[in-house]
N, C-alpha and C positions, 0 to 999 in steps of 0.2 A: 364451330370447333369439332374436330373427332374424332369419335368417340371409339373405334376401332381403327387396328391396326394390321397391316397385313403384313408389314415386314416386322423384323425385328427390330431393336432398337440397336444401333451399331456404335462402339464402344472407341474412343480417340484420345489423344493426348495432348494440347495446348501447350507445346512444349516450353521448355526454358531454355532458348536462347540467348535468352538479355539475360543482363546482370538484374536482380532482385526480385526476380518474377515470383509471383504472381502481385503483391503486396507493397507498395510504395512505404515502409514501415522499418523502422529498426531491429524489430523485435525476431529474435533467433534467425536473423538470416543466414541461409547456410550461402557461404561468401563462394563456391566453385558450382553452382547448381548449373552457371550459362555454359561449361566448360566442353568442348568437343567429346570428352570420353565420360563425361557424364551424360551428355545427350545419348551417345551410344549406348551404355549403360540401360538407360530407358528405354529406348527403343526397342532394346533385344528383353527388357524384362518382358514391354507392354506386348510384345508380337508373342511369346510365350503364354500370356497371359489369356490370346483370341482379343485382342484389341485391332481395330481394322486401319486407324488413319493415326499420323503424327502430322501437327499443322504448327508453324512457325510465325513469329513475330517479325517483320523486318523496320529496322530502325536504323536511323544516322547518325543521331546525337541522344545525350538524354535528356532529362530533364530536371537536372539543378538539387540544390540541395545535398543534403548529409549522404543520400542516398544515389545523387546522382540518377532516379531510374531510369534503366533502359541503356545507360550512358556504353556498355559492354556489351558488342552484341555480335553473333556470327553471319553473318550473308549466307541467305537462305538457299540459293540454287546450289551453291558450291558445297554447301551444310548438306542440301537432300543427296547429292548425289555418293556422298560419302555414307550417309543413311542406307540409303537404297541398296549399295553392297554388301551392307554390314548386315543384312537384313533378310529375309527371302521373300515373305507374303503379306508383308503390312504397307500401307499407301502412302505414301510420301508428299507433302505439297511443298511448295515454294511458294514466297509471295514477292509480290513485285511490285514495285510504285510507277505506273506509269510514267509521269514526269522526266525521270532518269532510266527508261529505256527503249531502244527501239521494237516493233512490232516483231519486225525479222531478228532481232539476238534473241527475242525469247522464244521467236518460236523455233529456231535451229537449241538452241538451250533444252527446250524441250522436246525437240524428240530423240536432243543424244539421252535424257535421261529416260524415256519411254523406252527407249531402244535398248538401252543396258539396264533397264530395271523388270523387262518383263511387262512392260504397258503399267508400272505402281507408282505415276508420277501425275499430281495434279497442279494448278496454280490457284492461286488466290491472287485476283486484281483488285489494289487498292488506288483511287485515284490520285490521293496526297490531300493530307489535311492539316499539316504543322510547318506552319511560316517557322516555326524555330530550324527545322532541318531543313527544308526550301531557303530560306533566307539566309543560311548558312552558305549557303551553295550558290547565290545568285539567281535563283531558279524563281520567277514569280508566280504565285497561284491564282488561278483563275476562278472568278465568280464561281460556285458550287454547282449549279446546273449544269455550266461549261464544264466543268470536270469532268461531269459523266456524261458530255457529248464525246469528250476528249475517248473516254474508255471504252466506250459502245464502236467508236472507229477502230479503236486499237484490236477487241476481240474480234469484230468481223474481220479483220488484217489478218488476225492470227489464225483464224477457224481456215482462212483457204489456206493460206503456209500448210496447214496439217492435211490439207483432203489436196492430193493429186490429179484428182479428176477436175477440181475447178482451177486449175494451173494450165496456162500461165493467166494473168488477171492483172487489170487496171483499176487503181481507187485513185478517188481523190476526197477530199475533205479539207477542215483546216486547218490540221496537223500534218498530215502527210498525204505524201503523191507516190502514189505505183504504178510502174511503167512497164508490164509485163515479168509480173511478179512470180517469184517460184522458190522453192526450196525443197532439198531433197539432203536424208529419206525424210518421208513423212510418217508419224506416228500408226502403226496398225489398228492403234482406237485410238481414236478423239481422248483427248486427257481431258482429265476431269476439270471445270472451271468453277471455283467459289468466290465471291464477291460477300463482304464484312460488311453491313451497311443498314439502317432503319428506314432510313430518311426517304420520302417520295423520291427522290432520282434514283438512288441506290437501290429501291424496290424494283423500279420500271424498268431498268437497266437489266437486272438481276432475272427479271418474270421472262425478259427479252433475248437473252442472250446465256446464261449461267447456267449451272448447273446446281451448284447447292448456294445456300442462302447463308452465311452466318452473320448470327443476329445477336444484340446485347437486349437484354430485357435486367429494370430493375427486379422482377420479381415472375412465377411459373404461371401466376395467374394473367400476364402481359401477353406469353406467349403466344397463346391459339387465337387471335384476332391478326397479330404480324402477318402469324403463318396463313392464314384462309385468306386473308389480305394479299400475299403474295402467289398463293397457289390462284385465283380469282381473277390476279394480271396474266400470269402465265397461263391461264388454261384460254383466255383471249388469243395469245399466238399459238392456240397448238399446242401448250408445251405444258411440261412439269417439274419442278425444281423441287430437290430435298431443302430439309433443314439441319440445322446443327446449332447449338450453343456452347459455351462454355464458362459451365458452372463452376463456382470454387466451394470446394469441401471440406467442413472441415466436421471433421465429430471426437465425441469419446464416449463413455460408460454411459453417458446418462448428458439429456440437451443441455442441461445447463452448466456439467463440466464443457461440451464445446460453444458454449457462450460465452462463457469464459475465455476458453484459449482466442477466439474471434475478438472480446474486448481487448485482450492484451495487444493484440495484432493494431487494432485502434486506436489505442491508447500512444503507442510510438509510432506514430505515424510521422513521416517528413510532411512536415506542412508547407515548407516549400516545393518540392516536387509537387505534392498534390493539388497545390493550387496553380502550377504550372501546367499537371498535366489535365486539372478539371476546364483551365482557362483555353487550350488548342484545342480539347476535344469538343467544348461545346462551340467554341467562335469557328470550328472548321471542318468538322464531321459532321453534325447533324444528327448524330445516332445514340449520343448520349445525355442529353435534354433531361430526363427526369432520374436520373443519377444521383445521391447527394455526395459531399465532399467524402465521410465517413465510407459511405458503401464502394466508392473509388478507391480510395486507401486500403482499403483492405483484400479488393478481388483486381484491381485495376480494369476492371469494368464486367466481369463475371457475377452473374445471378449469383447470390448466396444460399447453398444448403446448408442448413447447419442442424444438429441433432445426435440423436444413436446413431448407431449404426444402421437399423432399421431406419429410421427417419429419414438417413438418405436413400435409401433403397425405394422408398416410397414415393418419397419427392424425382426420385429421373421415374419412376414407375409413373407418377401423374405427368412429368414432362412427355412421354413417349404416349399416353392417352391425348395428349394438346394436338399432337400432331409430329414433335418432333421425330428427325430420324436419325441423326446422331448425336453423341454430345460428346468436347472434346473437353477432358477433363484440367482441372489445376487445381493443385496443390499447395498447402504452404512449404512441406516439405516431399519436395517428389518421388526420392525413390524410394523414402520409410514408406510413404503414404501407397505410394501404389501396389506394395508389400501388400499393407494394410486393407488397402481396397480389395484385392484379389480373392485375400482371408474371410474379408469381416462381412463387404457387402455385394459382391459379384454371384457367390454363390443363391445369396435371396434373391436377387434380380431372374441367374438363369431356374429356381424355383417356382418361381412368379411366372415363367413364359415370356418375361421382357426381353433378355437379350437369349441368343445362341449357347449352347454348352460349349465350352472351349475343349 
């Protein structure tokens, strides 16, 4: 694990895209949080704020119940790039489901948004893990190692799409076939690649080809075994890979006023959704195995801080001693909270030395 850090800890936002985010749960849901001008909203609070990345959910269907989660949701390429204008120096990702798209649309996708954003545009590759939106679509999923044979083709496909100097190029695999392949322009930098994922493929995958890591951990103490775990595959190729998680926060006055607000959140929980969304996640990701039903419901797969105000401060303070290097944050309510965060516990962080003075 380690124990010094030489960067800072970099500050992000887990956005709310979907309807009900973060919290599969009844309880005070603010009903327009997924909404296009509340995403902007946040965005231009969080880049005010010296926050560095906004990372998006992408979803097809939801997940049943009262609550429907997830069921409302913006598509992320079209969502970043309207970000990215709205914006000047905060990073933007997309996320993408292999399954439904090809090598070449994302990578023309991405460098129109590298290209009009100033190079602040990353991806996140997810391989597909819920037969409920697959199965919707006719789309079948394949064994889970196959998946991420599937995705490791598709990024080496996209790394020369973006470098000109390895243009034009032949692949084959058995997904796709390239037959002097090319595309133009191609990004000034490489955009950033993130890959969500625990599970042995997901890591190997990730040490091999990615750039940052994000990871779910039920709790801060999970974290620095992930992380050295995957810093220990990728320094195998050469290489080096950040981290990021995405903690849910919630505090007040004192820990066990925000034990409270965290029970209530518990207490109305949709137990249909949740056992919907504990049953795809563990039959088809792999990354969230030691999760219980309750800690889903309430962060929808985000470590829990919970505390004063100082207790969070403390807790990403010991996350960024683990190893990590970013964390994108979620909220029950996003943009009191981020208010809130800005106020209450950012300032003890850049006191601490943890993150940047905004």
């Amino acid at each position: 694990m380690q124990t010094e850090q030489h960067q800072k800890l970099a500050l992000g936002l887990f956005m709310p895209n979907c309807s009900n985010m973060p919290s599969i749960s009844t309880h005070r849901v603010v009903e327009d949080q997924w909404t296009y001008e509340h995403n902007e909203s946040l965005a231009l609070a969080a880049e005010s704020y010296g926050f560095e990345y906004l990372f998006p959910v992408s979803r097809w269907r939801g997940f049943g119940g009262e609550t429907n989660f997830l069921g409302t949701s913006l598509e992320t390429t079209t969502w970043a790039a309207a970000l990215l204008r709205a914006t000047s120096s905060i990073n933007v990702f997309s996320t993408v489901h292999i399954p439904l798209f090809h090598p070449f649309v994302v990578a023309k996708m991405g460098a129109t948004l590298s290209h009009m954003s100033g190079n602040r545009w990353g991806l996140n590759v997810v391989s597909g893990w819920s037969e409920r939106e697959f199965g919707m679509m006719g789309i079948p999923l394949a064994e889970h190692a196959r998946r991420y044979e599937r995705t490791s083709c598709f990024v080496e496909i996209l790394k020369k799409l973006w470098s000109a100097a390895d243009q034009p190029f032949d692949y084959e695999c058995d997904w796709y076939s390239v037959n002097g392949g090319e595309s133009s322009p191609t990004p000034d930098v490489p955009p950033m690649i993130a890959n969500a994922g625990v599970s042995e493929d997901a890591k190997n995958m990730t040490a091999r080809l990615c750039d940052w890591a994000f990871i779910s951990t039920p709790s801060i103490d999970a974290v620095g075994s992930i992380i050295d775990d995957i810093a220990e595959k990728a320094n195998g190729y050469g290489r080096s890979v950040k981290t990021a998680i995405f903690p849910f926060l919630v505090w007040g006055q004192s820990r066990a006023e925000a034990e409270e607000r965290l029970a209530s959140i518990i207490s109305e929980k949709d137990e249909v959704a949740t056992a919907n969304w504990l049953h795809d996640l563990t039959a088809g990701s792999g990354s969230f195995d030691a999760f219980t039903s309750d800690m889903l419901a309430a962060s929808g797969g985000g470590v829990h801080m919970v505390g004063s105000a100082d207790d969070i401060a403390e807790q990403l303070i010991e996350a960024h001693r683990a190893g990590v290097n970013a964390v994108m944050l979620t909220f029950p309510e996003y943009l009191n909270d981020l208010h809130r965060f800005a106020k209450e516990i950012q300032p003890t962080l850049t006191k601490a030395g943890c993150i940047s003075k905004n």
